[in-house]
C-alpha atoms as an extended CHARMM CRD file, in Angstrom:
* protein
*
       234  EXT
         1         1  UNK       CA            178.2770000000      -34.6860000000       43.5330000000  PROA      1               0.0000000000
         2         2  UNK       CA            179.0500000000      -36.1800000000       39.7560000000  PROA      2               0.0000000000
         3         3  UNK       CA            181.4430000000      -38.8330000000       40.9510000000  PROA      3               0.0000000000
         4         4  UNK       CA            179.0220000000      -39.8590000000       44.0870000000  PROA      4               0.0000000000
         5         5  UNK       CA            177.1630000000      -42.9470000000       43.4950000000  PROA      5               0.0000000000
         6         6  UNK       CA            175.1620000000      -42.8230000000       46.6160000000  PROA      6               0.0000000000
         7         7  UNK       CA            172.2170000000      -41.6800000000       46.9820000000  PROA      7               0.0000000000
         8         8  UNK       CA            172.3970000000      -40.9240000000       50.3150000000  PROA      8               0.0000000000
         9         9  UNK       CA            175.4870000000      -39.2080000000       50.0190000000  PROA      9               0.0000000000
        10        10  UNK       CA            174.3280000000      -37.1870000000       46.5980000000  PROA      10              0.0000000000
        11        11  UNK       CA            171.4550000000      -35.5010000000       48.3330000000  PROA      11              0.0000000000
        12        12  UNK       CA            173.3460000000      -34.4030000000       51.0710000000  PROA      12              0.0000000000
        13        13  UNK       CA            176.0410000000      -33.0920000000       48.4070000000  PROA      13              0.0000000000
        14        14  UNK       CA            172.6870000000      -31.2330000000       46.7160000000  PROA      14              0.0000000000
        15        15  UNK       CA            171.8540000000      -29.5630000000       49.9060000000  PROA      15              0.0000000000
        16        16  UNK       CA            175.5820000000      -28.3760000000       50.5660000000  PROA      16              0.0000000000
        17        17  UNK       CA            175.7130000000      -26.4370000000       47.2250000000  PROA      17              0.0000000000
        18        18  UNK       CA            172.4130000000      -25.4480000000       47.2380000000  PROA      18              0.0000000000
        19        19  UNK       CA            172.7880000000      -23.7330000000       50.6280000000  PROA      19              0.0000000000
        20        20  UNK       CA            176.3010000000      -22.2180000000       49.3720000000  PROA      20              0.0000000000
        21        21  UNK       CA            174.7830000000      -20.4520000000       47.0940000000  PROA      21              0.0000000000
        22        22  UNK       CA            172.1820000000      -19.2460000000       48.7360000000  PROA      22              0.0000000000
        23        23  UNK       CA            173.8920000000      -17.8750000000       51.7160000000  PROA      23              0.0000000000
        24        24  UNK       CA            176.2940000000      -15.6800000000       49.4660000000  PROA      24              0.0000000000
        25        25  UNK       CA            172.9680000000      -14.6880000000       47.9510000000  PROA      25              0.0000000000
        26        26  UNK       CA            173.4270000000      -15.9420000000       44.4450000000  PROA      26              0.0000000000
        27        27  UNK       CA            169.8050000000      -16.5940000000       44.3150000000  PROA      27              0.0000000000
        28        28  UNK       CA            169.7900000000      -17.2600000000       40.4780000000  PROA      28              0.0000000000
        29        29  UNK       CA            172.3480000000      -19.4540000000       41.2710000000  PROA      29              0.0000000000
        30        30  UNK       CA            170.5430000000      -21.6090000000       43.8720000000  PROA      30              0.0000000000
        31        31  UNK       CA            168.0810000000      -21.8160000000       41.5290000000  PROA      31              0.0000000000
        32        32  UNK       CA            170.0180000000      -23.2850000000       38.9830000000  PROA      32              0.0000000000
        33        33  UNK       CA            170.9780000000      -25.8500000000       41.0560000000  PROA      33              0.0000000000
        34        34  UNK       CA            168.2100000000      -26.6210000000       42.2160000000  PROA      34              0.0000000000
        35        35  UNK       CA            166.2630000000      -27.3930000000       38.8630000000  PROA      35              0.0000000000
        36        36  UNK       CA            169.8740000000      -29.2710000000       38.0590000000  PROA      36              0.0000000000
        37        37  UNK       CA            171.0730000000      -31.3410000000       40.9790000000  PROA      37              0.0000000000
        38        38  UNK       CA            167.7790000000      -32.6740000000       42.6840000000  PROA      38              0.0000000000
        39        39  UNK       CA            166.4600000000      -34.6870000000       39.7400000000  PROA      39              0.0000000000
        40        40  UNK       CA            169.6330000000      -36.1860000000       39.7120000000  PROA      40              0.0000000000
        41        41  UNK       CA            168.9700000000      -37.7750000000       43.3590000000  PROA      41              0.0000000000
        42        42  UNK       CA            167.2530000000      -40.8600000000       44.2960000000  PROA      42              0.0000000000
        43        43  UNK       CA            166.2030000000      -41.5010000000       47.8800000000  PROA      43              0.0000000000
        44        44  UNK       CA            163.6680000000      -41.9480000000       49.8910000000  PROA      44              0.0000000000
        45        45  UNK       CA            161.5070000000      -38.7010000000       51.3680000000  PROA      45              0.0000000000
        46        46  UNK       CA            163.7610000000      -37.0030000000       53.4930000000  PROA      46              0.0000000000
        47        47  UNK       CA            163.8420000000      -34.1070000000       56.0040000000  PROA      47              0.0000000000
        48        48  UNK       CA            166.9190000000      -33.0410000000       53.7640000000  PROA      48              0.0000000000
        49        49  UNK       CA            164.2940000000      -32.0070000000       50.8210000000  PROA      49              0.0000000000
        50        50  UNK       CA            162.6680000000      -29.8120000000       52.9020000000  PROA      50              0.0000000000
        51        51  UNK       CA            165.5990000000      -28.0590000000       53.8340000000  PROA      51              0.0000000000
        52        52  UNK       CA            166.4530000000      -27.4740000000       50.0520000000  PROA      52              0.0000000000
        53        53  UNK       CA            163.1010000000      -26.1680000000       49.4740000000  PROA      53              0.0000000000
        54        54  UNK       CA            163.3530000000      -23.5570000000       52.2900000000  PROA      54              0.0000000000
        55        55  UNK       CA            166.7810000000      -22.4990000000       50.6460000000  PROA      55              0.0000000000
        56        56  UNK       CA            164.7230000000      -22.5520000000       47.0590000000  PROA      56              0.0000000000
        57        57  UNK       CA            162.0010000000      -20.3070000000       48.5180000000  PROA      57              0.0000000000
        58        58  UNK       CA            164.1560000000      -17.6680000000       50.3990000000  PROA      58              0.0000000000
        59        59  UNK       CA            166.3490000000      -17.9360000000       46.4850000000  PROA      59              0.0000000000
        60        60  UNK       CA            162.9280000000      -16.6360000000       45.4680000000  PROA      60              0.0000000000
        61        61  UNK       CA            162.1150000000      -14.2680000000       47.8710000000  PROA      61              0.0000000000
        62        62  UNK       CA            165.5360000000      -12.6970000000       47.1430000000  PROA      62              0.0000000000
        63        63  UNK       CA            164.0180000000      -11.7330000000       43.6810000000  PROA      63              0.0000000000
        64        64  UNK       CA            161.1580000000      -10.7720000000       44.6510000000  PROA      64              0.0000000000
        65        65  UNK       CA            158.6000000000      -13.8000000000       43.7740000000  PROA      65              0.0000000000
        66        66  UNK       CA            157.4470000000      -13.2830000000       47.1490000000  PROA      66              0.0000000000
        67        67  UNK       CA            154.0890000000      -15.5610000000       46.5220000000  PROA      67              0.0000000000
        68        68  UNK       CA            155.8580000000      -18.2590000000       44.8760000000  PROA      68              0.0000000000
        69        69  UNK       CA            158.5620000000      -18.1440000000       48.2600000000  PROA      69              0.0000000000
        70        70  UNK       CA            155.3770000000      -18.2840000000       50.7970000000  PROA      70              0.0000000000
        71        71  UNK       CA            153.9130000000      -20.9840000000       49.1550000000  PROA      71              0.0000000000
        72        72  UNK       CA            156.5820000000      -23.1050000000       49.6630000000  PROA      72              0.0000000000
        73        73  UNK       CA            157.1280000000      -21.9430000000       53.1650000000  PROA      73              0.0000000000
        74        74  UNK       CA            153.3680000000      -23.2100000000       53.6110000000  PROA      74              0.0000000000
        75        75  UNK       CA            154.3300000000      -26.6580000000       52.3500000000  PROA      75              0.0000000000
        76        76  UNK       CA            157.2870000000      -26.9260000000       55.1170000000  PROA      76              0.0000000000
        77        77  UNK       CA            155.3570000000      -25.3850000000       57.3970000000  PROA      77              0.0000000000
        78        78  UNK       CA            152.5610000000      -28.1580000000       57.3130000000  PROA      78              0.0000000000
        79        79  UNK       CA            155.3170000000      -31.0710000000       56.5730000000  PROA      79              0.0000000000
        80        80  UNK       CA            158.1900000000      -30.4960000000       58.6310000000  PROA      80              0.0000000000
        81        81  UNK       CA            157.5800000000      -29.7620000000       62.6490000000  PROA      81              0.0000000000
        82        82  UNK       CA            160.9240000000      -28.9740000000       63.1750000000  PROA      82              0.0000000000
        83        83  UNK       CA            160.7430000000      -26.1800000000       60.3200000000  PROA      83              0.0000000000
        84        84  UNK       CA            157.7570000000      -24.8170000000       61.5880000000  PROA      84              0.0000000000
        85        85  UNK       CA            158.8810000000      -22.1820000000       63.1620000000  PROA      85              0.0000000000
        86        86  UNK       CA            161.1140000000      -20.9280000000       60.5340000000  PROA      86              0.0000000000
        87        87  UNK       CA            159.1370000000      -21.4710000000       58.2540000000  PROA      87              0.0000000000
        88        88  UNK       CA            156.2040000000      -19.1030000000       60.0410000000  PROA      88              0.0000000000
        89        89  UNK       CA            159.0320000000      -16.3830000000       60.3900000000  PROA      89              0.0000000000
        90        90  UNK       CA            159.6180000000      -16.4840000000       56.5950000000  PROA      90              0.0000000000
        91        91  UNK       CA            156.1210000000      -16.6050000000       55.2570000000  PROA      91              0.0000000000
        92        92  UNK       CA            155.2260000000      -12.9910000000       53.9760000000  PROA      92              0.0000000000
        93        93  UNK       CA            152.3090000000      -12.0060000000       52.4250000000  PROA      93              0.0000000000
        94        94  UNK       CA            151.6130000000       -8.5500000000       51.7590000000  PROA      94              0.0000000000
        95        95  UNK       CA            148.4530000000       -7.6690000000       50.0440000000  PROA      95              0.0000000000
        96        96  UNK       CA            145.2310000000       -9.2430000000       49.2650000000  PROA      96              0.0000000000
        97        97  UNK       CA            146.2670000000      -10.0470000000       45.7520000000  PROA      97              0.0000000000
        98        98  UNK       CA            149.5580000000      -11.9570000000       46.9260000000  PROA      98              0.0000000000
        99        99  UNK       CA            146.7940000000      -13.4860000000       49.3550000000  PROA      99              0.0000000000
       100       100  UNK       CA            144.8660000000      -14.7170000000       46.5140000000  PROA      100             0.0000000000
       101       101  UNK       CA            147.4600000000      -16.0750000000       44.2550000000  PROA      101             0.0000000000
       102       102  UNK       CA            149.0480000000      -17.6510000000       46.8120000000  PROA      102             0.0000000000
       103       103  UNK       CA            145.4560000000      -19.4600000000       47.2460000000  PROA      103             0.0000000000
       104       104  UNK       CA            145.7100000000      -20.1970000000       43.8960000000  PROA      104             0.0000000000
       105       105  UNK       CA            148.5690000000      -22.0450000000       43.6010000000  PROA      105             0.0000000000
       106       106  UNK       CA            147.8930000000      -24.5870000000       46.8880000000  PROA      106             0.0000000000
       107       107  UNK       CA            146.8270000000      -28.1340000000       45.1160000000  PROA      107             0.0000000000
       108       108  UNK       CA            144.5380000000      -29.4020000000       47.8220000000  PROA      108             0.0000000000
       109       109  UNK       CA            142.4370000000      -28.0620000000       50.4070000000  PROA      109             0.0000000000
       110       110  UNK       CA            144.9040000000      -29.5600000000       53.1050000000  PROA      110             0.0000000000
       111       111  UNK       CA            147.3670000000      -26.7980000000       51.7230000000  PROA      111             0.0000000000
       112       112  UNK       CA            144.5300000000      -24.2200000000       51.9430000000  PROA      112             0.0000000000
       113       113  UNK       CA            143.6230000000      -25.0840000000       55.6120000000  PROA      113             0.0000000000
       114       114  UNK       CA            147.5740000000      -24.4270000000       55.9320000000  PROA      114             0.0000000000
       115       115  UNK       CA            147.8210000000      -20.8550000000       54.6080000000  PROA      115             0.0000000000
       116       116  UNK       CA            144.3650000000      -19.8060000000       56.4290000000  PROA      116             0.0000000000
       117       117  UNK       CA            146.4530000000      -21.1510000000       59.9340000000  PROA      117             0.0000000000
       118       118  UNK       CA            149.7430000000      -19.6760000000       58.8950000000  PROA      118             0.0000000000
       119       119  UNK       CA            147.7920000000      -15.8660000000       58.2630000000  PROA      119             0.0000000000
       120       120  UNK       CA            145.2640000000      -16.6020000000       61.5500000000  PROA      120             0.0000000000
       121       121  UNK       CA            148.7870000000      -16.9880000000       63.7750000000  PROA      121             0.0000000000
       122       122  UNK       CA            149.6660000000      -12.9610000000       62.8440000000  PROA      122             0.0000000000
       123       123  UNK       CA            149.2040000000      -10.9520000000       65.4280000000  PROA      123             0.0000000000
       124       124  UNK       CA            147.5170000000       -8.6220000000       63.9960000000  PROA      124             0.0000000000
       125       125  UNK       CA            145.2980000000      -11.4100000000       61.8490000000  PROA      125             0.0000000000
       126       126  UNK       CA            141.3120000000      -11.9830000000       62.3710000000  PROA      126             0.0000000000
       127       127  UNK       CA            141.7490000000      -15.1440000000       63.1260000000  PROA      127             0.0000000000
       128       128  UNK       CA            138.5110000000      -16.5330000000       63.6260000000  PROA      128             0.0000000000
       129       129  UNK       CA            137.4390000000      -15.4910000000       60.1950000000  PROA      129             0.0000000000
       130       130  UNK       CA            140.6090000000      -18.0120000000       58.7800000000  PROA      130             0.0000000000
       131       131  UNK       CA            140.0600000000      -20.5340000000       61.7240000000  PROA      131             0.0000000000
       132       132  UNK       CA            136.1510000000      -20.1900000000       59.6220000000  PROA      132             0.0000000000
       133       133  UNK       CA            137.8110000000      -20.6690000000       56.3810000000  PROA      133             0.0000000000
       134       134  UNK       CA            139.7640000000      -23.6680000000       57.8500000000  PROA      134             0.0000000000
       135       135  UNK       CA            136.7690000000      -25.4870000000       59.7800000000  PROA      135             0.0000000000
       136       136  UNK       CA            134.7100000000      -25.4070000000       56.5720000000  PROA      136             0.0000000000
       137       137  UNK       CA            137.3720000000      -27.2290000000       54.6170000000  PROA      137             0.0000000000
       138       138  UNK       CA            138.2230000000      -29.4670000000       57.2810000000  PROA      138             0.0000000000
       139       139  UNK       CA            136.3060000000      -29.6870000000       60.7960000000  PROA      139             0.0000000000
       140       140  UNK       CA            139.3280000000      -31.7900000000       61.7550000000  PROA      140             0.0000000000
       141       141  UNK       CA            142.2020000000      -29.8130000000       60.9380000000  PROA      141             0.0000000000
       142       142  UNK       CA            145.0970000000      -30.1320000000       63.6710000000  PROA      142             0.0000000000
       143       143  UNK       CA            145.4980000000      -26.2770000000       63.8690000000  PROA      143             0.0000000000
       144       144  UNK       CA            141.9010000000      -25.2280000000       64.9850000000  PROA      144             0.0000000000
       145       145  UNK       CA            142.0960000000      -26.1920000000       68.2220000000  PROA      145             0.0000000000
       146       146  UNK       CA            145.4340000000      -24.7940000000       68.6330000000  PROA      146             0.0000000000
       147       147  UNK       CA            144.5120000000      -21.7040000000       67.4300000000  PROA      147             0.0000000000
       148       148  UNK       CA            141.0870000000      -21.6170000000       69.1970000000  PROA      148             0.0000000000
       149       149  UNK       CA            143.2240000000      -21.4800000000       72.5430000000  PROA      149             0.0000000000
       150       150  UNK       CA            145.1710000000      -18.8070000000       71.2120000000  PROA      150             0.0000000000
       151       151  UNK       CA            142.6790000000      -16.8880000000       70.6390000000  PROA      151             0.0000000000
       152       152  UNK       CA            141.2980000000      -17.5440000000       74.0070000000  PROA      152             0.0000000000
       153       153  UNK       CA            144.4110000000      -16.8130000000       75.5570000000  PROA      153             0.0000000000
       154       154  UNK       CA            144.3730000000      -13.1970000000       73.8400000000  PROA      154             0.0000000000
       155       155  UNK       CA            140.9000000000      -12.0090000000       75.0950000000  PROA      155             0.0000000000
       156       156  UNK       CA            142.1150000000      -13.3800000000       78.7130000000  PROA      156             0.0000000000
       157       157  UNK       CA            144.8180000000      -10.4920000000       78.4620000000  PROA      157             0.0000000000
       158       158  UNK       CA            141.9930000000       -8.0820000000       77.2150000000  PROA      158             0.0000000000
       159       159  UNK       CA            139.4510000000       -9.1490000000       79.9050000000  PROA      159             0.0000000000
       160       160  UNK       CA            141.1910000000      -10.2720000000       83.4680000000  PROA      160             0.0000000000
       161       161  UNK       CA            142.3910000000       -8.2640000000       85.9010000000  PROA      161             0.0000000000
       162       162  UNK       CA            141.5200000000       -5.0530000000       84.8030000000  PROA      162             0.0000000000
       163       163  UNK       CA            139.7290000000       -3.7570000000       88.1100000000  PROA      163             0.0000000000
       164       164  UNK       CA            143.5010000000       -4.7700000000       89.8050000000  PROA      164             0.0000000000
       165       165  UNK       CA            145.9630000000       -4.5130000000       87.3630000000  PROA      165             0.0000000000
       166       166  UNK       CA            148.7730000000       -1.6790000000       87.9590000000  PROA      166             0.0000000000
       167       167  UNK       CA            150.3100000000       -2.4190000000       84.5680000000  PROA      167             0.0000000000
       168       168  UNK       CA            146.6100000000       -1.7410000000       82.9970000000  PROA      168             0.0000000000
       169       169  UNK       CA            147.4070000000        1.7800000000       81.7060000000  PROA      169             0.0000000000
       170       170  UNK       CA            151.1270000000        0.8260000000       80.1900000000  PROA      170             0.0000000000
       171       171  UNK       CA            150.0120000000       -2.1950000000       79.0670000000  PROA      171             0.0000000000
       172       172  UNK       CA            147.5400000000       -0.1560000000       76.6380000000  PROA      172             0.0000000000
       173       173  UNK       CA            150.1000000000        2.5410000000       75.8590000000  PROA      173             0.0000000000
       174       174  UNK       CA            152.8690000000        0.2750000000       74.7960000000  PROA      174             0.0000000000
       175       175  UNK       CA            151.2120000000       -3.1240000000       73.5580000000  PROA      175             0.0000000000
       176       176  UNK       CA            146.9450000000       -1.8630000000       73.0090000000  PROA      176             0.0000000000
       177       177  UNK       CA            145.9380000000       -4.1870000000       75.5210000000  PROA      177             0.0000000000
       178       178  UNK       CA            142.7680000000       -4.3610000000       75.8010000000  PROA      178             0.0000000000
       179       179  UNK       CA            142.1250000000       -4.3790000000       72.2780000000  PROA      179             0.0000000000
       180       180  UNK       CA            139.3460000000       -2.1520000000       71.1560000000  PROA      180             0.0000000000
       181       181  UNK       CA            137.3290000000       -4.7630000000       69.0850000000  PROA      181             0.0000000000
       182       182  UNK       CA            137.6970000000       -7.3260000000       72.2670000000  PROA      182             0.0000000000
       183       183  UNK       CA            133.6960000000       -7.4570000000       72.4190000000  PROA      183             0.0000000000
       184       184  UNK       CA            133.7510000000       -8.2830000000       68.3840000000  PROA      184             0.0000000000
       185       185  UNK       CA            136.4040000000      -11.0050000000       69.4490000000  PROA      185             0.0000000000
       186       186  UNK       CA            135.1320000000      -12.5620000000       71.8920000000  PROA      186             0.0000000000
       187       187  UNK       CA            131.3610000000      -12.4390000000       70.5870000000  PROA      187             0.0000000000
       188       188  UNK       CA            132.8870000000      -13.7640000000       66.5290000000  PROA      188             0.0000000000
       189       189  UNK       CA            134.5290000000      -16.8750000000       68.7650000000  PROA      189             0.0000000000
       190       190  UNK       CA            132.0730000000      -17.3260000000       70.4800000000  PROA      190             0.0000000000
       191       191  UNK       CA            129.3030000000      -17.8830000000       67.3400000000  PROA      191             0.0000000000
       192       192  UNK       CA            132.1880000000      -20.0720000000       65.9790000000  PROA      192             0.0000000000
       193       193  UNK       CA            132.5720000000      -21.8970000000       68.8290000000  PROA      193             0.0000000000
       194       194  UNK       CA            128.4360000000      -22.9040000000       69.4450000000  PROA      194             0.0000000000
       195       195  UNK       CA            128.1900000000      -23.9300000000       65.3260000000  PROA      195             0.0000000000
       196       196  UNK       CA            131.3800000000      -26.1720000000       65.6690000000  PROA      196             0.0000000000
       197       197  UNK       CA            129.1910000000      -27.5190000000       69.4870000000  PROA      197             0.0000000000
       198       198  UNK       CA            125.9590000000      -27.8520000000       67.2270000000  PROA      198             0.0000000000
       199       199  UNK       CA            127.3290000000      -29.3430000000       64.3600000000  PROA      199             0.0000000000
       200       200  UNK       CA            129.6350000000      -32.1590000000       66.1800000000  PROA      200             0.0000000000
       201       201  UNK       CA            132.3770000000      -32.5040000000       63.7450000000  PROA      201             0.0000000000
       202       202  UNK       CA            135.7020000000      -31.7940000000       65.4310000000  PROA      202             0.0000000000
       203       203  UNK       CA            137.7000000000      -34.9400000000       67.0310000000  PROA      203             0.0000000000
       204       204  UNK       CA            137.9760000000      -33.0290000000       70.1030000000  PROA      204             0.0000000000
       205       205  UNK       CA            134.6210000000      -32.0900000000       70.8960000000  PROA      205             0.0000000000
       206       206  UNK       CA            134.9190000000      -31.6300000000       74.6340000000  PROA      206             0.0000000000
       207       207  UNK       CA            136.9670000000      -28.5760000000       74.6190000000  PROA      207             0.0000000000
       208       208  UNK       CA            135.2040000000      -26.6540000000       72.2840000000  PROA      208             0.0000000000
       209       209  UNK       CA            132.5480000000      -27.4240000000       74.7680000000  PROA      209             0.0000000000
       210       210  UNK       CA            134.0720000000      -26.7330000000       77.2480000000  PROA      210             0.0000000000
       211       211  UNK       CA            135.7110000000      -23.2170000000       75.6830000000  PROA      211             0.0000000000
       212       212  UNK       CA            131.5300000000      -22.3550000000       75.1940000000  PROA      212             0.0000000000
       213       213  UNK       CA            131.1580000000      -22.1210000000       78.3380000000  PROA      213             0.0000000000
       214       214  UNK       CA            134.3780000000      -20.5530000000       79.4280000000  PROA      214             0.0000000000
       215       215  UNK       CA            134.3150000000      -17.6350000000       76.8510000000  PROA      215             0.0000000000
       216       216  UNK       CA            130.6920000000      -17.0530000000       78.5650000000  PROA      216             0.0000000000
       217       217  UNK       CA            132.5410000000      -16.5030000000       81.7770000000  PROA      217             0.0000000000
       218       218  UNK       CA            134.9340000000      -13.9530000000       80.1540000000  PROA      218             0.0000000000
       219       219  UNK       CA            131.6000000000      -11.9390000000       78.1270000000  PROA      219             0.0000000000
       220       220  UNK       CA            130.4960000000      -11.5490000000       82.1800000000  PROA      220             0.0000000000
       221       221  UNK       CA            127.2590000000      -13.7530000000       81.4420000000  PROA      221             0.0000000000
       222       222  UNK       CA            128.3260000000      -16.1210000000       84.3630000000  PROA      222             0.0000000000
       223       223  UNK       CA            124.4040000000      -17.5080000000       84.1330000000  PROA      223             0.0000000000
       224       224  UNK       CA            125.0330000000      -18.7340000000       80.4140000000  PROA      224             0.0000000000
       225       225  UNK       CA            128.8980000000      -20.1900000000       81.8780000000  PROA      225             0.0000000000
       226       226  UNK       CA            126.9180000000      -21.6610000000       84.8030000000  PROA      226             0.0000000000
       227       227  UNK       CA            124.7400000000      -23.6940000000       82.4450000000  PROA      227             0.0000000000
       228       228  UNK       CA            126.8180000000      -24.4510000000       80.2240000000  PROA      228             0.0000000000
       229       229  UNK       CA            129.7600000000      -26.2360000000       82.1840000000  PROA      229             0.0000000000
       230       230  UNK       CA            127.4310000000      -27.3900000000       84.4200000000  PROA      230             0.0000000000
       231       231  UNK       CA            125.8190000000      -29.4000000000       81.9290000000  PROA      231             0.0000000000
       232       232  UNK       CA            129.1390000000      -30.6110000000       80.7410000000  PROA      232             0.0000000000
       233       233  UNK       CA            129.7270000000      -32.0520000000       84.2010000000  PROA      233             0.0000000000
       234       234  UNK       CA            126.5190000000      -33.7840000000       84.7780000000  PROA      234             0.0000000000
């Protein structure tokens, strides 16, 4: 790394030692580095930055700054695609205080909208209360319609084929499917889903529309889902 001259070459040198240290767990170590080798580069933004700053945040995990670690994975999460899934596996947050100083230490509300989508993709999350927090700091964030399908896609489990499904009773023993909030659910999306209709702010305006009149059909208020997608196709 001292006696490279290129650029190129010295951040790719950075990322080598950085990552050695890490994965024999010298995560005081990879630290060190870090804060001493990277301000030494010079280059253009890379893909290679982000993959030092997952090694820095699992460094910090090690030692247990689990908030500062997540907050990172946020970043890499919203910035690099490819990352994005690792970067979802390694984000941990364990209590409502980590919650809140993790909130604390996001700069913009862009990095805000990307913790609220990171928590809402749990499992076990209430997602439309984050997919809330994220459409009233930005109507147009790229994760709300992904996550609105989601969501639509879990109360389809809860709600078809229960009258002629022969997997109904494991599928409640092993994996609590239906859910026994589904009515909340669906009813919660559903009031999200007719302010984001009224208030016309998304880009893609047709398929929360569109998922108005669908989630209608699932409640079993096929009048309402008549209407409603009928009026979408006149």
């Amino acid at each position: 790394f001292k006696n490279t001259k290129s650029n190129y070459c010295k951040l790719r040198y950075a990322y080598q030692l950085i990552r050695s240290a890490h994965d024999k767990k010298g995560y005081m170590q990879t630290l060190a580095l870090y804060e001493d080798v990277l301000p030494k580069t010079d280059n253009n933004p890379s893909l290679i930055e982000d993959w030092i700053e997952g090694h820095k945040a699992g460094a910090l995990m090690g030692l247990g700054r689990n908030v500062e670690a997540a907050y990172i994975y946020s970043k890499i999460f919203h910035n690099t695609p490819s990352k994005r899934a690792t970067a979802y596996q390694s984000f941990t947050i364990k209590t409502d205080a980590e919650w809140e100083a993790c909130l604390r230490l996001c700069q913009s509300d862009e990095e805000r909208a990307t913790l609220y989508a990171l928590r809402a993709n749990d499992p076990n999350s209430l997602a439309v209360e984050d997919m809330e927090a994220i459409y009233h700091i930005n109507p147009k964030n790229e994760h709300l319609a992904l996550l609105l399908v989601q969501e639509i896609q879990k109360l389809e489990k809860d709600l078809l084929g229960g009258d002629f499904n022969k997997k109904k009773e494991k599928n409640w023993r092993y994996h609590k499917i239906p859910r026994k909030q589904v009515g909340k659910n669906l009813l919660d999306l559903l009031k999200l889903v007719l302010l984001v209709g009224e208030e016309k702010k998304v880009d893609n305006l047709a398929l929360w529309q569109i998922a108005e009149g669908y989630l209608e059909l699932l409640g079993g208020d096929y009048y309402a889902a008549k209407n409603t997608l009928g009026h979408l196709r006149g």
